[in-house]
C-alpha positions in Angstrom: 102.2 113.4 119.8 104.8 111.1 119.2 105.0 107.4 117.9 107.6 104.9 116.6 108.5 104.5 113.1 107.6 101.3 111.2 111.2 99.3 112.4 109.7 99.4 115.8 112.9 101.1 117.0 112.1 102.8 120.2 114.9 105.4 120.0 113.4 107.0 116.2 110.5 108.7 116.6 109.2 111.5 114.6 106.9 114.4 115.9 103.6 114.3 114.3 101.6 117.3 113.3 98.7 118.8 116.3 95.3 117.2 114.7 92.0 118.9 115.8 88.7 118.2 115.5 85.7 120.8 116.6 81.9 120.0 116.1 79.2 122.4 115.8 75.7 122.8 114.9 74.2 125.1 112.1 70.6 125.0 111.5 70.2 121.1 111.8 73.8 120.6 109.7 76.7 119.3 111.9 79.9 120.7 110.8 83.2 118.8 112.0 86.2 121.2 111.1 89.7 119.6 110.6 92.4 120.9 111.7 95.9 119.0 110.8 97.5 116.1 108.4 95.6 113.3 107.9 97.1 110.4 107.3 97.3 107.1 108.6 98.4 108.4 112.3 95.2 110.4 112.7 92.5 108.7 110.3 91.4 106.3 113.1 90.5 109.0 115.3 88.5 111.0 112.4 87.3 107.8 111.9 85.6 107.8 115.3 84.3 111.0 115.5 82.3 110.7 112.4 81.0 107.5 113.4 79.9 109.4 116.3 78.2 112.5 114.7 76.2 109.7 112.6 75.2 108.2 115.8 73.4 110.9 116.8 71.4 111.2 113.1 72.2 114.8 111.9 70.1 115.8 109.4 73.1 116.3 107.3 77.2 116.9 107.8 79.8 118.5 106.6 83.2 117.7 107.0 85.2 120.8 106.6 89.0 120.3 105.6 90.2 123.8 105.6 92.5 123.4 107.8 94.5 120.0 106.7 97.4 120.7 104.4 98.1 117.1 103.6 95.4 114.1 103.3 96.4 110.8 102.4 95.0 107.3 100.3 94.1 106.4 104.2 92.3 109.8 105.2 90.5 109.7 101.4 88.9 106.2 102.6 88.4 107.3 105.7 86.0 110.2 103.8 84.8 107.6 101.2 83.6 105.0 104.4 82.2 107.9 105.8 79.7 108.8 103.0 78.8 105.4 102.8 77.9 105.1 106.2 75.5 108.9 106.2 73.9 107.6 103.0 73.2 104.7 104.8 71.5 106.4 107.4 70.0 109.0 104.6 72.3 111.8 106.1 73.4 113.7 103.2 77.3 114.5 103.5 79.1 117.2 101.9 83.2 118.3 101.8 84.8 121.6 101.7 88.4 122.4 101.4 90.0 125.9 101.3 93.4 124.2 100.3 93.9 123.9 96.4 96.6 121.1 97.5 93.5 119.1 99.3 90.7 119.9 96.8 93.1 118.7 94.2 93.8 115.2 96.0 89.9 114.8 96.3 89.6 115.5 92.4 92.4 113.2 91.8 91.0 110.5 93.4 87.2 111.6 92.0 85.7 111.8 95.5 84.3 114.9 94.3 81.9 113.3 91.6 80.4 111.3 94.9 80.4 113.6 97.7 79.5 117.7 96.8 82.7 120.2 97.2 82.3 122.9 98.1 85.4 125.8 98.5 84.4 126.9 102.1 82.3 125.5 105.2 79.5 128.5 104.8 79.1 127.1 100.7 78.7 123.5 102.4 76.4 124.8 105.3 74.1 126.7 103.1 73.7 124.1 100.1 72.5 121.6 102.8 69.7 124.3 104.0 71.8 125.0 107.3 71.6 128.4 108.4 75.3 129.7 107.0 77.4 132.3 108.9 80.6 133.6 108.6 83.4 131.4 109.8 81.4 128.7 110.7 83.9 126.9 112.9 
């Protein structure tokens, strides 16, 4: 993907990292695995697909960041709105991140002492009664 910078110069643009998202079901646990950055480029559309896991009333989620080497102030609200919203529907919500770089960020900003971190997507799965397997994505 490509986009202008800020100046709104049509001629410097920048490449921006592939971002992924895959859904799947374990055991009545919705798992959405992240795959790329995110920052304020892709938080809108991470955004949009949790809004639309919660839509359907899981009976809990995890959002599995494994695969994202770099999250943002933008992507941690995106993650704080998001727990706000499945507690809101009583959909309980839990985090895992494989990257030390991405746990840390979470830590930093204390989003672990709200939503449960775990270190991998099976740890997340299971804690939330979801039948865990081995890669879960």
């Amino acid at each position: 993907m490509r986009f202008m910078d800020h100046a709104g110069d049509p001629d410097a643009t920048r490449d921006v990292a592939a971002f992924f998202l895959t859904t799947s079901e374990h055991g009545g646990v919705s798992l959405l695995h992240v795959d790329g950055e995110v920052d304020i480029a892709t938080a809108p559309t991470l955004r949009a697909a949790v809004a639309a896991i919660l839509e359907a009333r899981p009976g809990a989620l995890v959002i599995d960041l494994s695969g994202v080497p770099f999250l943002d102030s933008t992507g941690l609200g995106v993650l704080v709105a998001a727990h706000k919203s499945a507690r809101a529907l009583g959909v309980p919500m839990h985090l895992s991140a494989a990257r030390r770089i991405v746990a840390n960020a979470l830590r930093l900003g204390q989003i672990d002492t709200v939503i449960p971190l775990h270190d991998s997507a099976e740890e997340a799965v299971g804690a939330l009664g979801g039948a865990p397997q081995p890669d879960v994505r």
